[in-house]
C-alpha positions as CSV (number, residue, x, y, z in Angstrom):
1,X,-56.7,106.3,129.5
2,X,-56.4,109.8,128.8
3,X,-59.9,112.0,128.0
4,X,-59.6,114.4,124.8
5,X,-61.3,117.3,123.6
6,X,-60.7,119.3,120.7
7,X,-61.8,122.8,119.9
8,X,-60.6,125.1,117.0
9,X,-62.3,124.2,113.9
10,X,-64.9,126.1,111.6
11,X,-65.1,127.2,107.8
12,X,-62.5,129.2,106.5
13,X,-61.3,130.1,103.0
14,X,-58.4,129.3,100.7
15,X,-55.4,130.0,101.9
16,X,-56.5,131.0,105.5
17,X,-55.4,129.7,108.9
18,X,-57.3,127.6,112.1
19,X,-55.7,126.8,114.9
20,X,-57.4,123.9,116.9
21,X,-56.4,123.0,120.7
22,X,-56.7,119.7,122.2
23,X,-57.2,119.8,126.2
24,X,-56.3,116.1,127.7
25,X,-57.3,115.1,131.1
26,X,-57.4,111.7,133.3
27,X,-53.7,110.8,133.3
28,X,-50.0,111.8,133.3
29,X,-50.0,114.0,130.3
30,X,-46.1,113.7,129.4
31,X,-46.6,109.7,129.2
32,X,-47.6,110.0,126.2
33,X,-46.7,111.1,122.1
34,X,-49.8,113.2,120.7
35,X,-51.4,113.2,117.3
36,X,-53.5,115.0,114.7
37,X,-55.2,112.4,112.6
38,X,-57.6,113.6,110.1
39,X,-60.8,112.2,108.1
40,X,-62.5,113.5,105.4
41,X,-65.8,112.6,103.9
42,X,-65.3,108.8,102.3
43,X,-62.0,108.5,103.3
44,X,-59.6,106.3,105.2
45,X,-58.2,108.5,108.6
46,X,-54.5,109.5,108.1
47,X,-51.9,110.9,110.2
48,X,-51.5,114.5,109.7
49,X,-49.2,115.8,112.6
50,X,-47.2,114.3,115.7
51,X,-45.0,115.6,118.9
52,X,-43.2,113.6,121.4
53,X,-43.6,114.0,125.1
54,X,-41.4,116.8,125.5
55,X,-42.1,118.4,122.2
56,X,-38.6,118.4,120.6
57,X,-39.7,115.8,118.0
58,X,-42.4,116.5,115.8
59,X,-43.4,114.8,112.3
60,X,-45.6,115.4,109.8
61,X,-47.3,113.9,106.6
62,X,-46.0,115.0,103.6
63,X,-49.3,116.4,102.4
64,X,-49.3,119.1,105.8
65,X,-45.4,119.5,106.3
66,X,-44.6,123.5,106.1
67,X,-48.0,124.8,106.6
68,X,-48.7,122.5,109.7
69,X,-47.2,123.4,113.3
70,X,-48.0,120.9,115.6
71,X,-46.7,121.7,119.4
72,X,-48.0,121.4,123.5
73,X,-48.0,123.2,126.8
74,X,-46.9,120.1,129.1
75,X,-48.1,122.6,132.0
76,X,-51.6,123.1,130.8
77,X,-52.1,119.5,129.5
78,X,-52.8,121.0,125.7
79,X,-51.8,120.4,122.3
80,X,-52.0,122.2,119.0
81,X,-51.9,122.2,115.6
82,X,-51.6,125.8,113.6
83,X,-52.9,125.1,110.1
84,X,-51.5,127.7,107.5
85,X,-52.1,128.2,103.8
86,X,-55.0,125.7,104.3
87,X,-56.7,124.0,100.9
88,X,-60.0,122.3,100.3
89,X,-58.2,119.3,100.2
90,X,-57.1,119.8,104.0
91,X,-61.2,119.4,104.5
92,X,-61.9,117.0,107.0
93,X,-62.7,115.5,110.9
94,X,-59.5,116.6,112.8
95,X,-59.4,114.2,115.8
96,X,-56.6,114.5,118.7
97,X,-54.9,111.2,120.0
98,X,-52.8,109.6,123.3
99,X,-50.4,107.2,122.7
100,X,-46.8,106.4,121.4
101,X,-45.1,104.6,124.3
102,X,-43.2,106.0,126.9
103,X,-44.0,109.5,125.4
104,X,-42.6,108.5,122.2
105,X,-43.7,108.4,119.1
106,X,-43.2,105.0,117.5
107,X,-45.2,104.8,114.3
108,X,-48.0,106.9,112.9
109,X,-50.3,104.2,112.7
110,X,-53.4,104.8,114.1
111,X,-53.2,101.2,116.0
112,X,-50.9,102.9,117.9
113,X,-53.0,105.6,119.7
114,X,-55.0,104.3,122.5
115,X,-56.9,107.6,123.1
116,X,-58.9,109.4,120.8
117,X,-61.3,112.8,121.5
118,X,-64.4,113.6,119.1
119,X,-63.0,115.7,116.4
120,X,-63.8,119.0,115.1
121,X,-64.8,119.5,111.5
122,X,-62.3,122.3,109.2
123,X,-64.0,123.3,105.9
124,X,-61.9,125.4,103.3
125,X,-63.7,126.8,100.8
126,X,-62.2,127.0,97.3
């Protein structure tokens, strides 16, 4: 069971960036796909971003894909997402997750993450 932590987020306007950082500790880091899932206020959690164990494959949900950049640092157990061009509609609980098997990323259900950190709020104000 990996441990998660994610730092990054704040309250940033239209049209600005965030980068959060996700440190993972408590097993073999490259074992496993990461994720950005995120939640806003009332809603269901959705996948936002996602990278494979050695960071060649990445997805994205439509709603994020060419502002998001989702990568890691395999040596310094981390992953990232750099949010660009960021809308109040990209409001929400960003939350880092473990899983995927093998180091792959199977589906982007969140059934499929077995490791999930706290989250860190983003705000963009119109």
């Amino acid at each position: 069971q990996m441990q998660l932590l994610e730092s990054g987020g704040g309250v940033v306007q239209s049209g600005g960036s965030l980068r959060l950082s996700c440190a993972a500790s408590g097993d073999t880091f490259i074992n496993y796909a990461m994720a950005w899932f995120r939640q806003a206020s009332g809603k269901e959690r959705e996948f936002a971003a996602g990278i494979g164990w050695n960071g060649e494959n990445t997805y994205y949900a439509d709603s994020v894909k060419g502002r998001f950049t989702i990568s890691r640092d395999n040596a310094k157990n981390m992953v990232y997402l750099q949010m660009n061009d960021l809308k109040p509609d990209d409001t929400a609980v960003y939350y880092c997750a473990a899983g995927g098997r093998n180091g792959v990323l199977i589906t982007y259900a969140s059934s499929n993450f077995r490791s999930w950190g706290q989250g860190t709020q983003v705000t963009v104000s119109s």
